[in-house]
C-alpha positions in Angstrom: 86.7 80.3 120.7 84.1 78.2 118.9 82.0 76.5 120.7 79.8 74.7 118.4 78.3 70.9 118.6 80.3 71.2 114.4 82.8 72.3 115.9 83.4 69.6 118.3 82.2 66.9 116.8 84.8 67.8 113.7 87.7 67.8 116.1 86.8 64.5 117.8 86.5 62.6 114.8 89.7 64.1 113.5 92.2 63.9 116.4 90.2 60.5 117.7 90.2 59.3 114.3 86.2 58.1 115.4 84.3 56.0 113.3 81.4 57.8 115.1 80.2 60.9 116.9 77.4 62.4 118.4 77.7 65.6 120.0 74.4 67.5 121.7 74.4 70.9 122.6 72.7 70.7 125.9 73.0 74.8 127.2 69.6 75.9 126.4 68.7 73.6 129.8 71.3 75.6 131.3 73.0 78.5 132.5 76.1 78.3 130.3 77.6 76.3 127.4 77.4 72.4 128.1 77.7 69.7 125.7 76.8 65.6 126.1 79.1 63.4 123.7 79.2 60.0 122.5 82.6 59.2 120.6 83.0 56.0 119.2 86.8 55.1 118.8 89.2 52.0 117.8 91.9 54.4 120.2 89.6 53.3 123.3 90.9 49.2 122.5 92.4 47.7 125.9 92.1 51.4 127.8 89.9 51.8 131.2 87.2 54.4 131.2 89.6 56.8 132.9 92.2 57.0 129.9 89.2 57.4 127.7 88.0 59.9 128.8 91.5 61.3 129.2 91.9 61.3 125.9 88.9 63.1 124.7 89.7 65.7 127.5 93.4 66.2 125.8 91.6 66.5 122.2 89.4 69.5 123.4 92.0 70.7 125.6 91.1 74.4 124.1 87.6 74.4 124.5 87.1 72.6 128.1 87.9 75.5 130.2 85.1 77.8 127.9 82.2 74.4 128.4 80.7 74.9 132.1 79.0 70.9 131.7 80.6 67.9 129.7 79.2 64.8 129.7 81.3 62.0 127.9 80.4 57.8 126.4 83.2 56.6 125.2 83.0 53.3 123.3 84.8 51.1 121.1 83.4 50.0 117.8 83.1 46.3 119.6 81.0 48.6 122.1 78.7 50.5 120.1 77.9 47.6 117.7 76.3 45.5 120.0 74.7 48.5 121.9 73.4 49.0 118.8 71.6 45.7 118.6 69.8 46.2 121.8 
């Protein structure tokens, strides 16, 4: 099982199709493999933070039960362009 930042970041743009996505290897802080993502998705449109995240949990379905820490930002496009102008 890969467990790469490539790796992950590959498969959430693909099966998200995401306009954007940041993925950051955070394990050397810790004891096992953890990751922090940001995914930025026109999927999220109308959905509560609960389905979004659902929805990145489905895509890495494989790899959660190997990642002892996830952290997850999900955002529309809408989202992350006027975060972006902060």
């Amino acid at each position: 099982m890969e467990l790469s930042a490539e790796h992950l970041r590959e498969k959430l743009r693909r099966d998200l199709q995401a306009e954007h996505v940041e993925v950051e290897d955070t394990t050397p802080n810790r004891c096992a493999s953890s990751f922090r993502v940001l995914v930025v998705s026109a999927k999220f449109e109308g959905k509560p933070l609960l389905q979004r995240h659902r929805l990145v949990n489905a895509c890495l379905a494989e790899e959660l039960p190997h990642i002892h820490a996830f952290e997850q930002k999900t955002l529309t496009p809408e989202q992350w362009a006027r975060e972006r102008q902060k």
